[in-house]
C-alpha positions as CSV (number, residue, x, y, z in Angstrom):
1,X,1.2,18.7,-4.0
2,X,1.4,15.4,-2.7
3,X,0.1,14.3,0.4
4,X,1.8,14.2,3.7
5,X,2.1,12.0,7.1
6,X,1.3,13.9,10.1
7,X,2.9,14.0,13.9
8,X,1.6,16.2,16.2
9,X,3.8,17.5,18.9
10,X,3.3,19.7,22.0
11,X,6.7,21.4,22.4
12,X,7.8,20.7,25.9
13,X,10.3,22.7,28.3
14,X,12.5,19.9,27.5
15,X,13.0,21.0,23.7
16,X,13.9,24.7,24.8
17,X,16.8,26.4,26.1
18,X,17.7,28.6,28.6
19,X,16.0,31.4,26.8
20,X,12.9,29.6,26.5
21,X,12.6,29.2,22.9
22,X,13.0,25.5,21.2
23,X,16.3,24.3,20.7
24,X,17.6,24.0,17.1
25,X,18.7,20.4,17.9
26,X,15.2,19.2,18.9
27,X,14.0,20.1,15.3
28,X,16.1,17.4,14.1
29,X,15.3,15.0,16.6
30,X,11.2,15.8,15.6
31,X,12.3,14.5,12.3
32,X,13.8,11.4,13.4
33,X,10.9,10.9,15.7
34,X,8.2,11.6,12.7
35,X,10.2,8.6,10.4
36,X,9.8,6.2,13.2
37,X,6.3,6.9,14.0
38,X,5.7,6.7,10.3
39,X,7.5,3.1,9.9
40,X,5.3,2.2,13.1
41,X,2.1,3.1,11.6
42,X,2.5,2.5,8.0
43,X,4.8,0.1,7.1
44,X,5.3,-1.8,10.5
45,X,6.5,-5.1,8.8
46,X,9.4,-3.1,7.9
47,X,10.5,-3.6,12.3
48,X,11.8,-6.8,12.0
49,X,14.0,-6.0,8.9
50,X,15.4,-3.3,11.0
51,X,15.8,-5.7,14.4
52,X,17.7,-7.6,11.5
53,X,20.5,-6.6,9.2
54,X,18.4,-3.4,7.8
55,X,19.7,-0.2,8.4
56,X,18.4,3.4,7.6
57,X,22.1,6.0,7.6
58,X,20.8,9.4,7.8
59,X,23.3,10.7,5.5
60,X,22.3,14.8,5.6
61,X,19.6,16.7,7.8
62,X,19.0,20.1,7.6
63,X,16.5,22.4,9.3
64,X,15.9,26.2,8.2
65,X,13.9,28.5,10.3
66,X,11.1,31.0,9.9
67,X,9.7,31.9,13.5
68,X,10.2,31.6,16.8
69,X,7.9,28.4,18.9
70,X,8.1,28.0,22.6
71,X,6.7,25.4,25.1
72,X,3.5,24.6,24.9
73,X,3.0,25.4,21.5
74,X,1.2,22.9,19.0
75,X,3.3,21.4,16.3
76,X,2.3,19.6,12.9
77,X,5.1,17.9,11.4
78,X,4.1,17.1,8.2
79,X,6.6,14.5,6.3
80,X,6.2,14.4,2.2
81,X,8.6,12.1,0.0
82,X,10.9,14.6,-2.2
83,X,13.5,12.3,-3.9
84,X,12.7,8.2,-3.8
85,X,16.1,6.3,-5.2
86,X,17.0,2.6,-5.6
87,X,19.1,2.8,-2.4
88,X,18.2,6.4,-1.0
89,X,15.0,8.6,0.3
90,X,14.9,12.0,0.7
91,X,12.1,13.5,3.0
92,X,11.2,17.2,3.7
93,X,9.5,18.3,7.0
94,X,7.4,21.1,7.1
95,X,6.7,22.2,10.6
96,X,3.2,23.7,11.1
97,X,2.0,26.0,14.4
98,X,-1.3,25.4,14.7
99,X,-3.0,28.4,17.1
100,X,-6.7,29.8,16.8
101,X,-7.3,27.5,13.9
102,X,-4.5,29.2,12.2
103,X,-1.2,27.7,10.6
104,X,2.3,29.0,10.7
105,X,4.9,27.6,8.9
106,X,7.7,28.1,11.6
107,X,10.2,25.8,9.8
108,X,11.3,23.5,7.2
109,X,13.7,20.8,7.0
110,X,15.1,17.9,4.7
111,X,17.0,14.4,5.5
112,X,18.0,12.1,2.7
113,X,18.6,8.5,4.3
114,X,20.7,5.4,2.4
115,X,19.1,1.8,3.1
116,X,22.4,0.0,4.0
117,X,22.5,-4.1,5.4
118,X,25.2,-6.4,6.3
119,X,26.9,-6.4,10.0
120,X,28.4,-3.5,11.2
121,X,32.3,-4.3,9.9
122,X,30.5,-4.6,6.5
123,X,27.7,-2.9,5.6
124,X,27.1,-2.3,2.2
125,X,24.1,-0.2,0.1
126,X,21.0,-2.0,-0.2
127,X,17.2,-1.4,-2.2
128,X,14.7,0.6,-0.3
129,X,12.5,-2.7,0.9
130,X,9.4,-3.3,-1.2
131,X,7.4,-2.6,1.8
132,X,8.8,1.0,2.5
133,X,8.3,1.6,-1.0
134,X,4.7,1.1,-1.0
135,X,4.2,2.9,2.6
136,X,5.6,6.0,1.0
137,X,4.2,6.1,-2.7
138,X,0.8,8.3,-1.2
139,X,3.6,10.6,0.6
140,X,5.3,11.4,-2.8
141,X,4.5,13.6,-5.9
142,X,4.7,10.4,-7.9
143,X,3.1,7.5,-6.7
144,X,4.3,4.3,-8.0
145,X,2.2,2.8,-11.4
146,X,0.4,-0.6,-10.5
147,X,3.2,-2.1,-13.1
148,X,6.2,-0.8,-11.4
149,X,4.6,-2.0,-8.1
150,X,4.4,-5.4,-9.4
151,X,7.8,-5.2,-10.2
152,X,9.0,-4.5,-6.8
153,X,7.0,-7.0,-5.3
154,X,8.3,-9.5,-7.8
155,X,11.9,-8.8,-6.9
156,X,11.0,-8.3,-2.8
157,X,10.8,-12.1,-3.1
C-alpha cells in the first residue's frame, strides 16, 4: 500500500452539532484542510501558481462513515493518491482515531480535483504542474519512473 501524508486534528466543539457528535460537513472541510497543508509542506512552489492563474475545481467529495467521534477526540487524516490523470487527481482520506495507542478507522472519504487556469470568464483544463506531480508520486501506489519524471520536467519548462 502506498504511503500516506498525515494531519493530525483534535476535533473541536466547533466541528460538532447540537448533539455533540462531529458534523458530516466538517469531514469534508478536514479534507480540504489536509490538501492545503499538504501543498504547504510538500510542494510549496506550487503557492504562487495558485496566487496566479492556477486553479484546483474540486469536482466530487464524498465521505462514508463507520463510527461515531466527538470533541476532543484525536484524528489522523491520512491522504494517499488513488487516481493521478493528465488534468485530474483523485485522493482518498482515511480518517484514523487514535486512543490508548489504538486506531479506529471512523471514516473514509474521496475527492477527485481538475487543474483548471485561465481567468475566471475562461478557464479552461490544464496538466497537473510538474511540481505537484512529484510532491505526490511517494503518496501513490505508482510512483513515477525516473524517465517519466524527466519527461515532465522537460515539458514543465
Amino acid at each position: 500500500m502506498a504511503a500516506y501524508y498525515e494531519l493530525s486534528h483534535t476535533v473541536g466543539f466547533e466541528d460538532t452539532n447540537l448533539a455533540g457528535n462531529v458534523y458530516y460537513v466538517s469531514y469534508l472541510r478536514w479534507q480540504g484542510r489536509c490538501r492545503e497543508m499538504f501543498i504547504q509542506e510538500e510542494a510549496p512552489e506550487l503557492l504562487d501558481d495558485l496566487r496566479g492563474d492556477l486553479k484546483l475545481f474540486t469536482l466530487k467529495a464524498e465521505c462514508e462513515f463507520f463510527a461515531e467521534i466527538t470533541a476532543f477526540d484525536v484524528l489522523s487524516l491520512r491522504m494517499r493518491v488513488e487516481e493521478l490523470t493528465q488534468t485530474q487527481i483523485e485522493f482518498t482520506f482515511d480518517y484514523v482515531k487514535i486512543a490508548d495507542r489504538l486506531e479506529t478507522l471512523v471514516a473514509r472519504g474521496n475527492q477527485r480535483l481538475a487543474c483548471m487556469r485561465g481567468p475566471n470568464d475562461n478557464t479552461v483544463p490544464s496538466r497537473v504542474p510538474a511540481a505537484l506531480r512529484e510532491a505526490l508520486a511517494p503518496y501513490s501506489g505508482t510512483a513515477a519512473p525516473a524517465r517519466l519524471r524527466a519527461t515532465m520536467n522537460r515539458e514543465s519548462r
